[in-house]
N, C-alpha and C positions, 0 to 999 in steps of 0.2 A: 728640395726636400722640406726647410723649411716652412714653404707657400703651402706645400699640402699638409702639412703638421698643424697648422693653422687653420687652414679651413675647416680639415676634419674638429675639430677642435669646435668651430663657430658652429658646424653642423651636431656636436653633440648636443653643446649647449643649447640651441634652437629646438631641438628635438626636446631635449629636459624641458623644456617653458611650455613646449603644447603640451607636455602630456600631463604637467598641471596644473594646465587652466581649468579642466574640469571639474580638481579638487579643489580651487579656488574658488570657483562659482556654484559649488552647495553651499547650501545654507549651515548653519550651525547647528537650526533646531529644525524638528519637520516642517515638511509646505503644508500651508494650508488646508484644510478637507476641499475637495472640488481642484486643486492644484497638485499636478505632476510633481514627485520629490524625487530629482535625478539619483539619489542614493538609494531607496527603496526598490525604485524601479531597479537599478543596476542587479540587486540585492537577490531582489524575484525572479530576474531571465535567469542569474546563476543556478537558484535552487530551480526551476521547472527546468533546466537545464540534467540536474542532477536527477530531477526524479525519474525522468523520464531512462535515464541510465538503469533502472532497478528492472527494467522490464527484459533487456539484453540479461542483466543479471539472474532474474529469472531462470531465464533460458539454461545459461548454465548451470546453477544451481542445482536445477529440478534434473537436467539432463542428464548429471553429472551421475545424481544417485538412479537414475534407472539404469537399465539395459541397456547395452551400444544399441540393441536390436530397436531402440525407442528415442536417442537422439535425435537425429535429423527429423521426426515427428513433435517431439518438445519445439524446437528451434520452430516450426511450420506452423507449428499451433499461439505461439509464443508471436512472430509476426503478424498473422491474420488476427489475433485480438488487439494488438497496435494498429493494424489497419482501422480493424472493422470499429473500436471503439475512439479513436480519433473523427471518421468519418460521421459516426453516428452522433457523436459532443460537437461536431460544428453545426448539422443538419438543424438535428430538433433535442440536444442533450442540453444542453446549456441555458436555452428556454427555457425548457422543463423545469430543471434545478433552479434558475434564477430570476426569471419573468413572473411576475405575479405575486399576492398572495394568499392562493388556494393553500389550502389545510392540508391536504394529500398532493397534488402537483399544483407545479407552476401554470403558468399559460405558454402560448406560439406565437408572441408578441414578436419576438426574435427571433426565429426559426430560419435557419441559413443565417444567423448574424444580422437579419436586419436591423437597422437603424444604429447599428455600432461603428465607429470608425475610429479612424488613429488617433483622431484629437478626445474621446471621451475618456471619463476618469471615474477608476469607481476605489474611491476612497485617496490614497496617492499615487495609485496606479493607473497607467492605462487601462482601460475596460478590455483591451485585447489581451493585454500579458493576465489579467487575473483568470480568462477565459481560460488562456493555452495553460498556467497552471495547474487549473481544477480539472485541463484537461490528462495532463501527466496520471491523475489522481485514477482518474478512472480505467484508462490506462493499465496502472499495475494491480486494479481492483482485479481485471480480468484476470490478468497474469495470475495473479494466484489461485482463483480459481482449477487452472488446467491441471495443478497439484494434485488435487482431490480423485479426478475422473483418467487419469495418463495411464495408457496402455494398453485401453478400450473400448473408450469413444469413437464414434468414424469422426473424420476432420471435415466433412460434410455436413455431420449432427451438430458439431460442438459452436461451427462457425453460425449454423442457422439460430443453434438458443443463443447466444452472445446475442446477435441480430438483435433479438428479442428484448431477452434480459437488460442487454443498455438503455432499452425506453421504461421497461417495465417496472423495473428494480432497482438498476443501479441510479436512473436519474431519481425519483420520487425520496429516494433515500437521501441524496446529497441534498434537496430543496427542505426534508425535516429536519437537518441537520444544520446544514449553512444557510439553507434560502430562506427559512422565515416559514416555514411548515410548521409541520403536526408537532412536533417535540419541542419545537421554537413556543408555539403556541402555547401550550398542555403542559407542559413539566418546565422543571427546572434544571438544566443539563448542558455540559459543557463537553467538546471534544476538538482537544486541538486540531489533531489533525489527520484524524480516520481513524479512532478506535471504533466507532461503528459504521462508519459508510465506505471504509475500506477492509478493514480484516472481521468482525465481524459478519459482516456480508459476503465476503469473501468467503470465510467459513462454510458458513452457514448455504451458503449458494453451491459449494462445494461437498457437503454431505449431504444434500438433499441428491447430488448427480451419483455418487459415488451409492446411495441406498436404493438409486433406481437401478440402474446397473451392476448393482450385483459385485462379485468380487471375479479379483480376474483368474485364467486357466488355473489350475494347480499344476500343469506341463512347464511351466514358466517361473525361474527362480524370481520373488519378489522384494526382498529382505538382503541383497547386496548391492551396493552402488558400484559401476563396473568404472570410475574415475574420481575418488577421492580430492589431487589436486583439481580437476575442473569445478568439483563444488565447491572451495578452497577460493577458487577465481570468484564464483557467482556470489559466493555469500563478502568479498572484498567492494564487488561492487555495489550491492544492494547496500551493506554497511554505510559507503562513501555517501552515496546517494541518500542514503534514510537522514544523513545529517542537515542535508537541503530538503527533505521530505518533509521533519520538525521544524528545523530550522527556518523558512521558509513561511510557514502557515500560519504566522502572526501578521506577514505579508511587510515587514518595516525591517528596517536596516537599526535596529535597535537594542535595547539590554534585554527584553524578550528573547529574542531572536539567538543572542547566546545564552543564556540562561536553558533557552530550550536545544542549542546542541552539549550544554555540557550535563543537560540532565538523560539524553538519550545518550552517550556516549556512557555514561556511569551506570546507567540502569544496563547496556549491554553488557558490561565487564563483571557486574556483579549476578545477571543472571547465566553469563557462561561460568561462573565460578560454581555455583551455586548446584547447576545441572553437572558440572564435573565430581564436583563432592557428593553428590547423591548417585550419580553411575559407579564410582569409586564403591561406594558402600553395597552396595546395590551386587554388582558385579564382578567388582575386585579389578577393575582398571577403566580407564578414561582412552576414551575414544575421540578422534577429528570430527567426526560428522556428529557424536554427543554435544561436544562445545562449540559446534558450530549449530547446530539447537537451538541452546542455551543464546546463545549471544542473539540468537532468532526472536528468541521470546521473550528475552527482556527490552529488543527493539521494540517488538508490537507492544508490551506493556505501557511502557512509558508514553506510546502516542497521543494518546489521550489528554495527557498532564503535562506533556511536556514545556509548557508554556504557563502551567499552572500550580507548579509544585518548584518546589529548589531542590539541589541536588542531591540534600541529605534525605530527604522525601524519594527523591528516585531514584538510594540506593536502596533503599527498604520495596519499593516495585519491582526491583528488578529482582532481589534477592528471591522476595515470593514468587515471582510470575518466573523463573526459572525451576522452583521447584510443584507449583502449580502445572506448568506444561509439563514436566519430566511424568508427572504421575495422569497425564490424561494422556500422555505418544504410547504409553507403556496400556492404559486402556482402551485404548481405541484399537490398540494390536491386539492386544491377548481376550480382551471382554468384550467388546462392542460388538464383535461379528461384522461391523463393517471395513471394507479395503478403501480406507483413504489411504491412497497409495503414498503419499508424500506427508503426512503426518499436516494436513491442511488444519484440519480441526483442532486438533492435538495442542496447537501453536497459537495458529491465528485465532481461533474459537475463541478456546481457553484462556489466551492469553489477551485480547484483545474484551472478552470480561472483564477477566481482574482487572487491567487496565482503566475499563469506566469504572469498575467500584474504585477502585481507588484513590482515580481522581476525585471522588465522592466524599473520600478520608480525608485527603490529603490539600485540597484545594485551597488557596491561601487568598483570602479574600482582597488582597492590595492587589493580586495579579490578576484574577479573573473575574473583574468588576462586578466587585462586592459579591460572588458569589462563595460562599463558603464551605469546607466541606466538614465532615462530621468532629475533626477534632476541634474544630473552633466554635463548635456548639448551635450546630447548624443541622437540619435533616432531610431540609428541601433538596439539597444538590445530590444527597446520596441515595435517598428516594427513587428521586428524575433518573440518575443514572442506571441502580437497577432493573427502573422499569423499561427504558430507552434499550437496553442492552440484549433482552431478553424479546422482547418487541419486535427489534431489528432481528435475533434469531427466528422468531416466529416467519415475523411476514418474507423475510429471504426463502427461507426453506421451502413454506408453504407456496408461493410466485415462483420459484425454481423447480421445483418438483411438476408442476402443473404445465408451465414451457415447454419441458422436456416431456413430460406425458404426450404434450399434444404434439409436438414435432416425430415422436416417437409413432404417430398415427400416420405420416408423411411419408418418411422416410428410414430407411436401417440405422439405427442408434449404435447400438452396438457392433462390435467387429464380432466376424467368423472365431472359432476357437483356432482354430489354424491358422489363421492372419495371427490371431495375438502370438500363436509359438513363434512365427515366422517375425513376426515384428512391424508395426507399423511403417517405418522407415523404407519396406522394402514392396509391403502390401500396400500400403496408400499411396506412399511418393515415392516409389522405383530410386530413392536415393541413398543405396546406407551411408552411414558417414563416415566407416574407415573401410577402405580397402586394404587386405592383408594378403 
C-alpha cells in the first residue's frame, strides 16, 4: 500500500512538471513580429474557438423566438451558412479579404490557401490560426443574417445568395476594413472587431432580403417566440462566445485583450439595464426576451471600441446603444412596414452605428495608435466612422438586394403562402422538431 501511495504520488508530481514546462518556456514579453508567441497563439485558438460557438447560438436564439413550425428550418439554415461560408473563406475568401492591395478587393494570390503553411506567421500568429479566426467572423456574419428573412425564404434561395454574397460582399468588406482596402485607404477609422464587416453588414444584408420579400402570411402569428428558455440558452451562448469575439480581435494575449472583455461585458449590463427601464416605462413591465435585446445591443455597440475605449466609456455605449436599439425594434415594428422578423436591424443596424460613431467620441488615442476620437479634440476618426458606417449600409444593401433579384430570376425565392402556415420545418425538411 505504501509502494502505490508513492508512486502515485511520483506520478502526480511528474505530471505537475510537464504541465509547466509550457508556462516555463513563454517568454515574459511578446515574440518578436515574424515569431510565433506560444501565448497569443494559445490565446486566439480559444477565442476562434469561442466565436465559432455564436453560430450554434444563433440557431437557438433566433429559433427559440419563431414558431416550433420554423425550428428545425433555423437549425438547417443556420448549418448550411456554417458550411457554405467556411468552404467559401478557404476557396477564394481569405484571398479576397487579405491578398493584395486592391482598393475594393484583394487578389487570388492565395486562393485554396496557397502558399500558406504551418510554419508562416502573420504578426505572432500562425497565418493558419489568423485565417480560421477571420473565418469564425464570417461565419456568424451569415448567421445573422437569416434573422432578417426566417420564415420565408426557400432554403434553396437563401443557400444560393450566401453562395454569392460570401465573395461579393462579405469578403471585399472584411479587405476595407482589416485588409488594407478602401476605408484603410480613404478615411480614417477604426473597428475592433466587426461594427461594420459584421453587424452592420449583417443588418444591412438583412433588410435589403427582408424588403425584397415582402412580409410574411398574416395566417401565421409573428410576434410570440413559442420558447422563451431556448432563447435564454442561445443568447448564454452567443454572450460566452462575444467575450472571445472582442476579446480575441486585438489577436495578443494581452491588457488589450482584457480591457476589451471587461468593456464588452459592461456595455452588455448596462445596455440590458437600460432597455429594461425604457420597457418599464414604456409598457408598465419588463420582459426576458426585452433584456435579452438589451444585452444584444449593448454587445453589438461596444464592438467596435471595445479595444478602444475603457470601461467607463463603454458604459455610456452601452447605456445609449440600448436605448438607441429599444427605439428603432419598436420602429421597424410599428413604422417601417418592413417584417425584419427577428429585429435584425433594429439591433445589429442600429446598434452597430452608434457603435462606430462612438468609437469616434470615445477613442483614446494611447489605445488605438494615436487615433483619437472627438473628445480629445480630434474629428478625423469621427468623420471616417460616420462615413465608413453609412457606406457599408449602402453598398451591403444595394449588393444584397441585386444577388437576390437575380437569383430570384433563377429560382423560387419565396415560399408558397401555404408552406409558410404549414411551416418550413415540415414543407422544406419533412422534419418538425417536436413530436407531440
Amino acid at each position: 500500500m505504501v509502494s502505490k501511495m508513492k508512486t502515485s504520488k511520483i506520478i502526480v508530481a511528474l505530471t505537475l512538471m510537464i504541465c509547466a514546462i509550457p508556462f516555463i518556456m513563454v517568454p515574459e514579453a511578446s515574440a518578436a513580429p515574424g515569431i510565433i508567441d506560444p501565448s497569443d497563439t494559445a490565446w486566439v485558438m480559444v477565442c476562434t474557438a469561442l466565436v465559432f460557438i455564436m453560430t450554434p447560438g444563433v440557431a437557438l436564439f433566433y429559433g427559440g423566438m419563431l414558431r416550433k413550425q420554423s425550428m428545425t428550418s433555423i437549425l438547417a439554415q443556420t448549418l448550411m451558412a456554417t458550411s457554405v461560408m467556411t468552404v467559401s473563406w478557404f476557396v477564394v475568401g481569405y484571398s479576397l479579404a487579405f491578398s493584395g492591395d486592391g482598393t475594393i478587393i484583394g487578389n487570388l494570390d492565395q486562393i485554396l490557401l496557397q502558399g500558406i503553411t504551418y510554419t508562416d506567421v502573420s504578426g505572432s500568429l500562425p497565418t493558419l490560426e489568423f485565417m480560421l479566426f477571420q473565418c469564425a467572423f464570417s461565419v456568424i456574419t451569415a448567421g445573422i443574417v437569416l434573422g432578417a428573412c426566417a420564415e420565408r425564404i426557400r432554403f434553396k434561395a437563401i443557400t444560393l445568395f450566401l453562395i454569392v454574397w460570401s465573395v461579393l460582399v462579405y469578403a471585399p468588406m472584411a479587405h476595407w476594413v482589416w485588409g488594407g482596402g478602401l476605408f484603410d485607404q480613404y478615411l480614417t477609422v477604426l473597428d475592433f472587431a466587426g461594427g461594420t464587416v459584421v453587424h452592420i453588414c449583417a443588418a444591412s444584408t438583412g433588410l435589403a432580403l427582408a424588403f425584397f420579400l415582402g412580409r410574411r402570411s398574416k395566417r401565421i402569428i409573428t410576434d410570440r417566440a413559442h420558447s422563451i428558455p431556448m432563447v435564454f440558452i442561445g443568447f448564454l451562448l452567443l454572450w460566452f462566445g462575444w467575450l472571445g469575439f472582442n476579446g480575441g480581435s486585438g489577436l495578443a494575449s494581452d491588457g488589450i485583450a482584457v480591457n476589451a472583455m471587461v468593456c464588452t461585458q459592461i456595455a452588455m449590463a448596462m445596455a440590458m439595464a437600460s432597455w429594461a427601464i425604457i420597457q418599464y416605462i414604456h409598457t408598465g413591465r419588463v420582459g426576458v426576451l426585452g433584456m435579452i435585446a438589451g444585452g444584444v445591443a449593448g454587445l453589438v455597440a461596444i464592438t467596435p471600441g471595445a479595444g478602444y475605449v475603457n470601461p467607463t466609456y463603454a458604459m455610456i455605449i452601452g447605456l445609449i446603444g440600448g436605448a438607441i436599439c429599444y427605439g428603432g425594434v419598436i420602429f421597424m415594428r410599428k413604422k417601417s412596414g418592413m417584417d425584419d422578423a427577428l429585429d435584425v436591424f433594429g439591433v445589429h443596424g442600429l446598434g452597430g452605428i452608434w457603435g462606430g460613431i462612438a468609437t469616434g467620441i470615445f477613442a483614446i488615442p494611447e489605445m488605438s495608435g494615436g487615433k483619437a476620437g472627438l473628445i480629445f479634440g480630434s474629428t478625423d476618426l469621427f468623420v471616417g466612422q460616420i462615413v465608413a458606417s453609412f457606406a457599408t449600409l449602402a453598398f451591403c444593401f444595394a449588393m444584397s438586394y441585386a444577388i437576390i433579384w437575380i437569383i430570384s430570376k433563377v429560382t423560387q425565392v419565396r415560399m408558397e403562402e401555404d408552406e409558410e402556415v404549414i411551416g418550413a420545418d415540415i414543407a422544406e425538411h419533412g422534419e418538425p422538431s417536436y413530436v407531440i
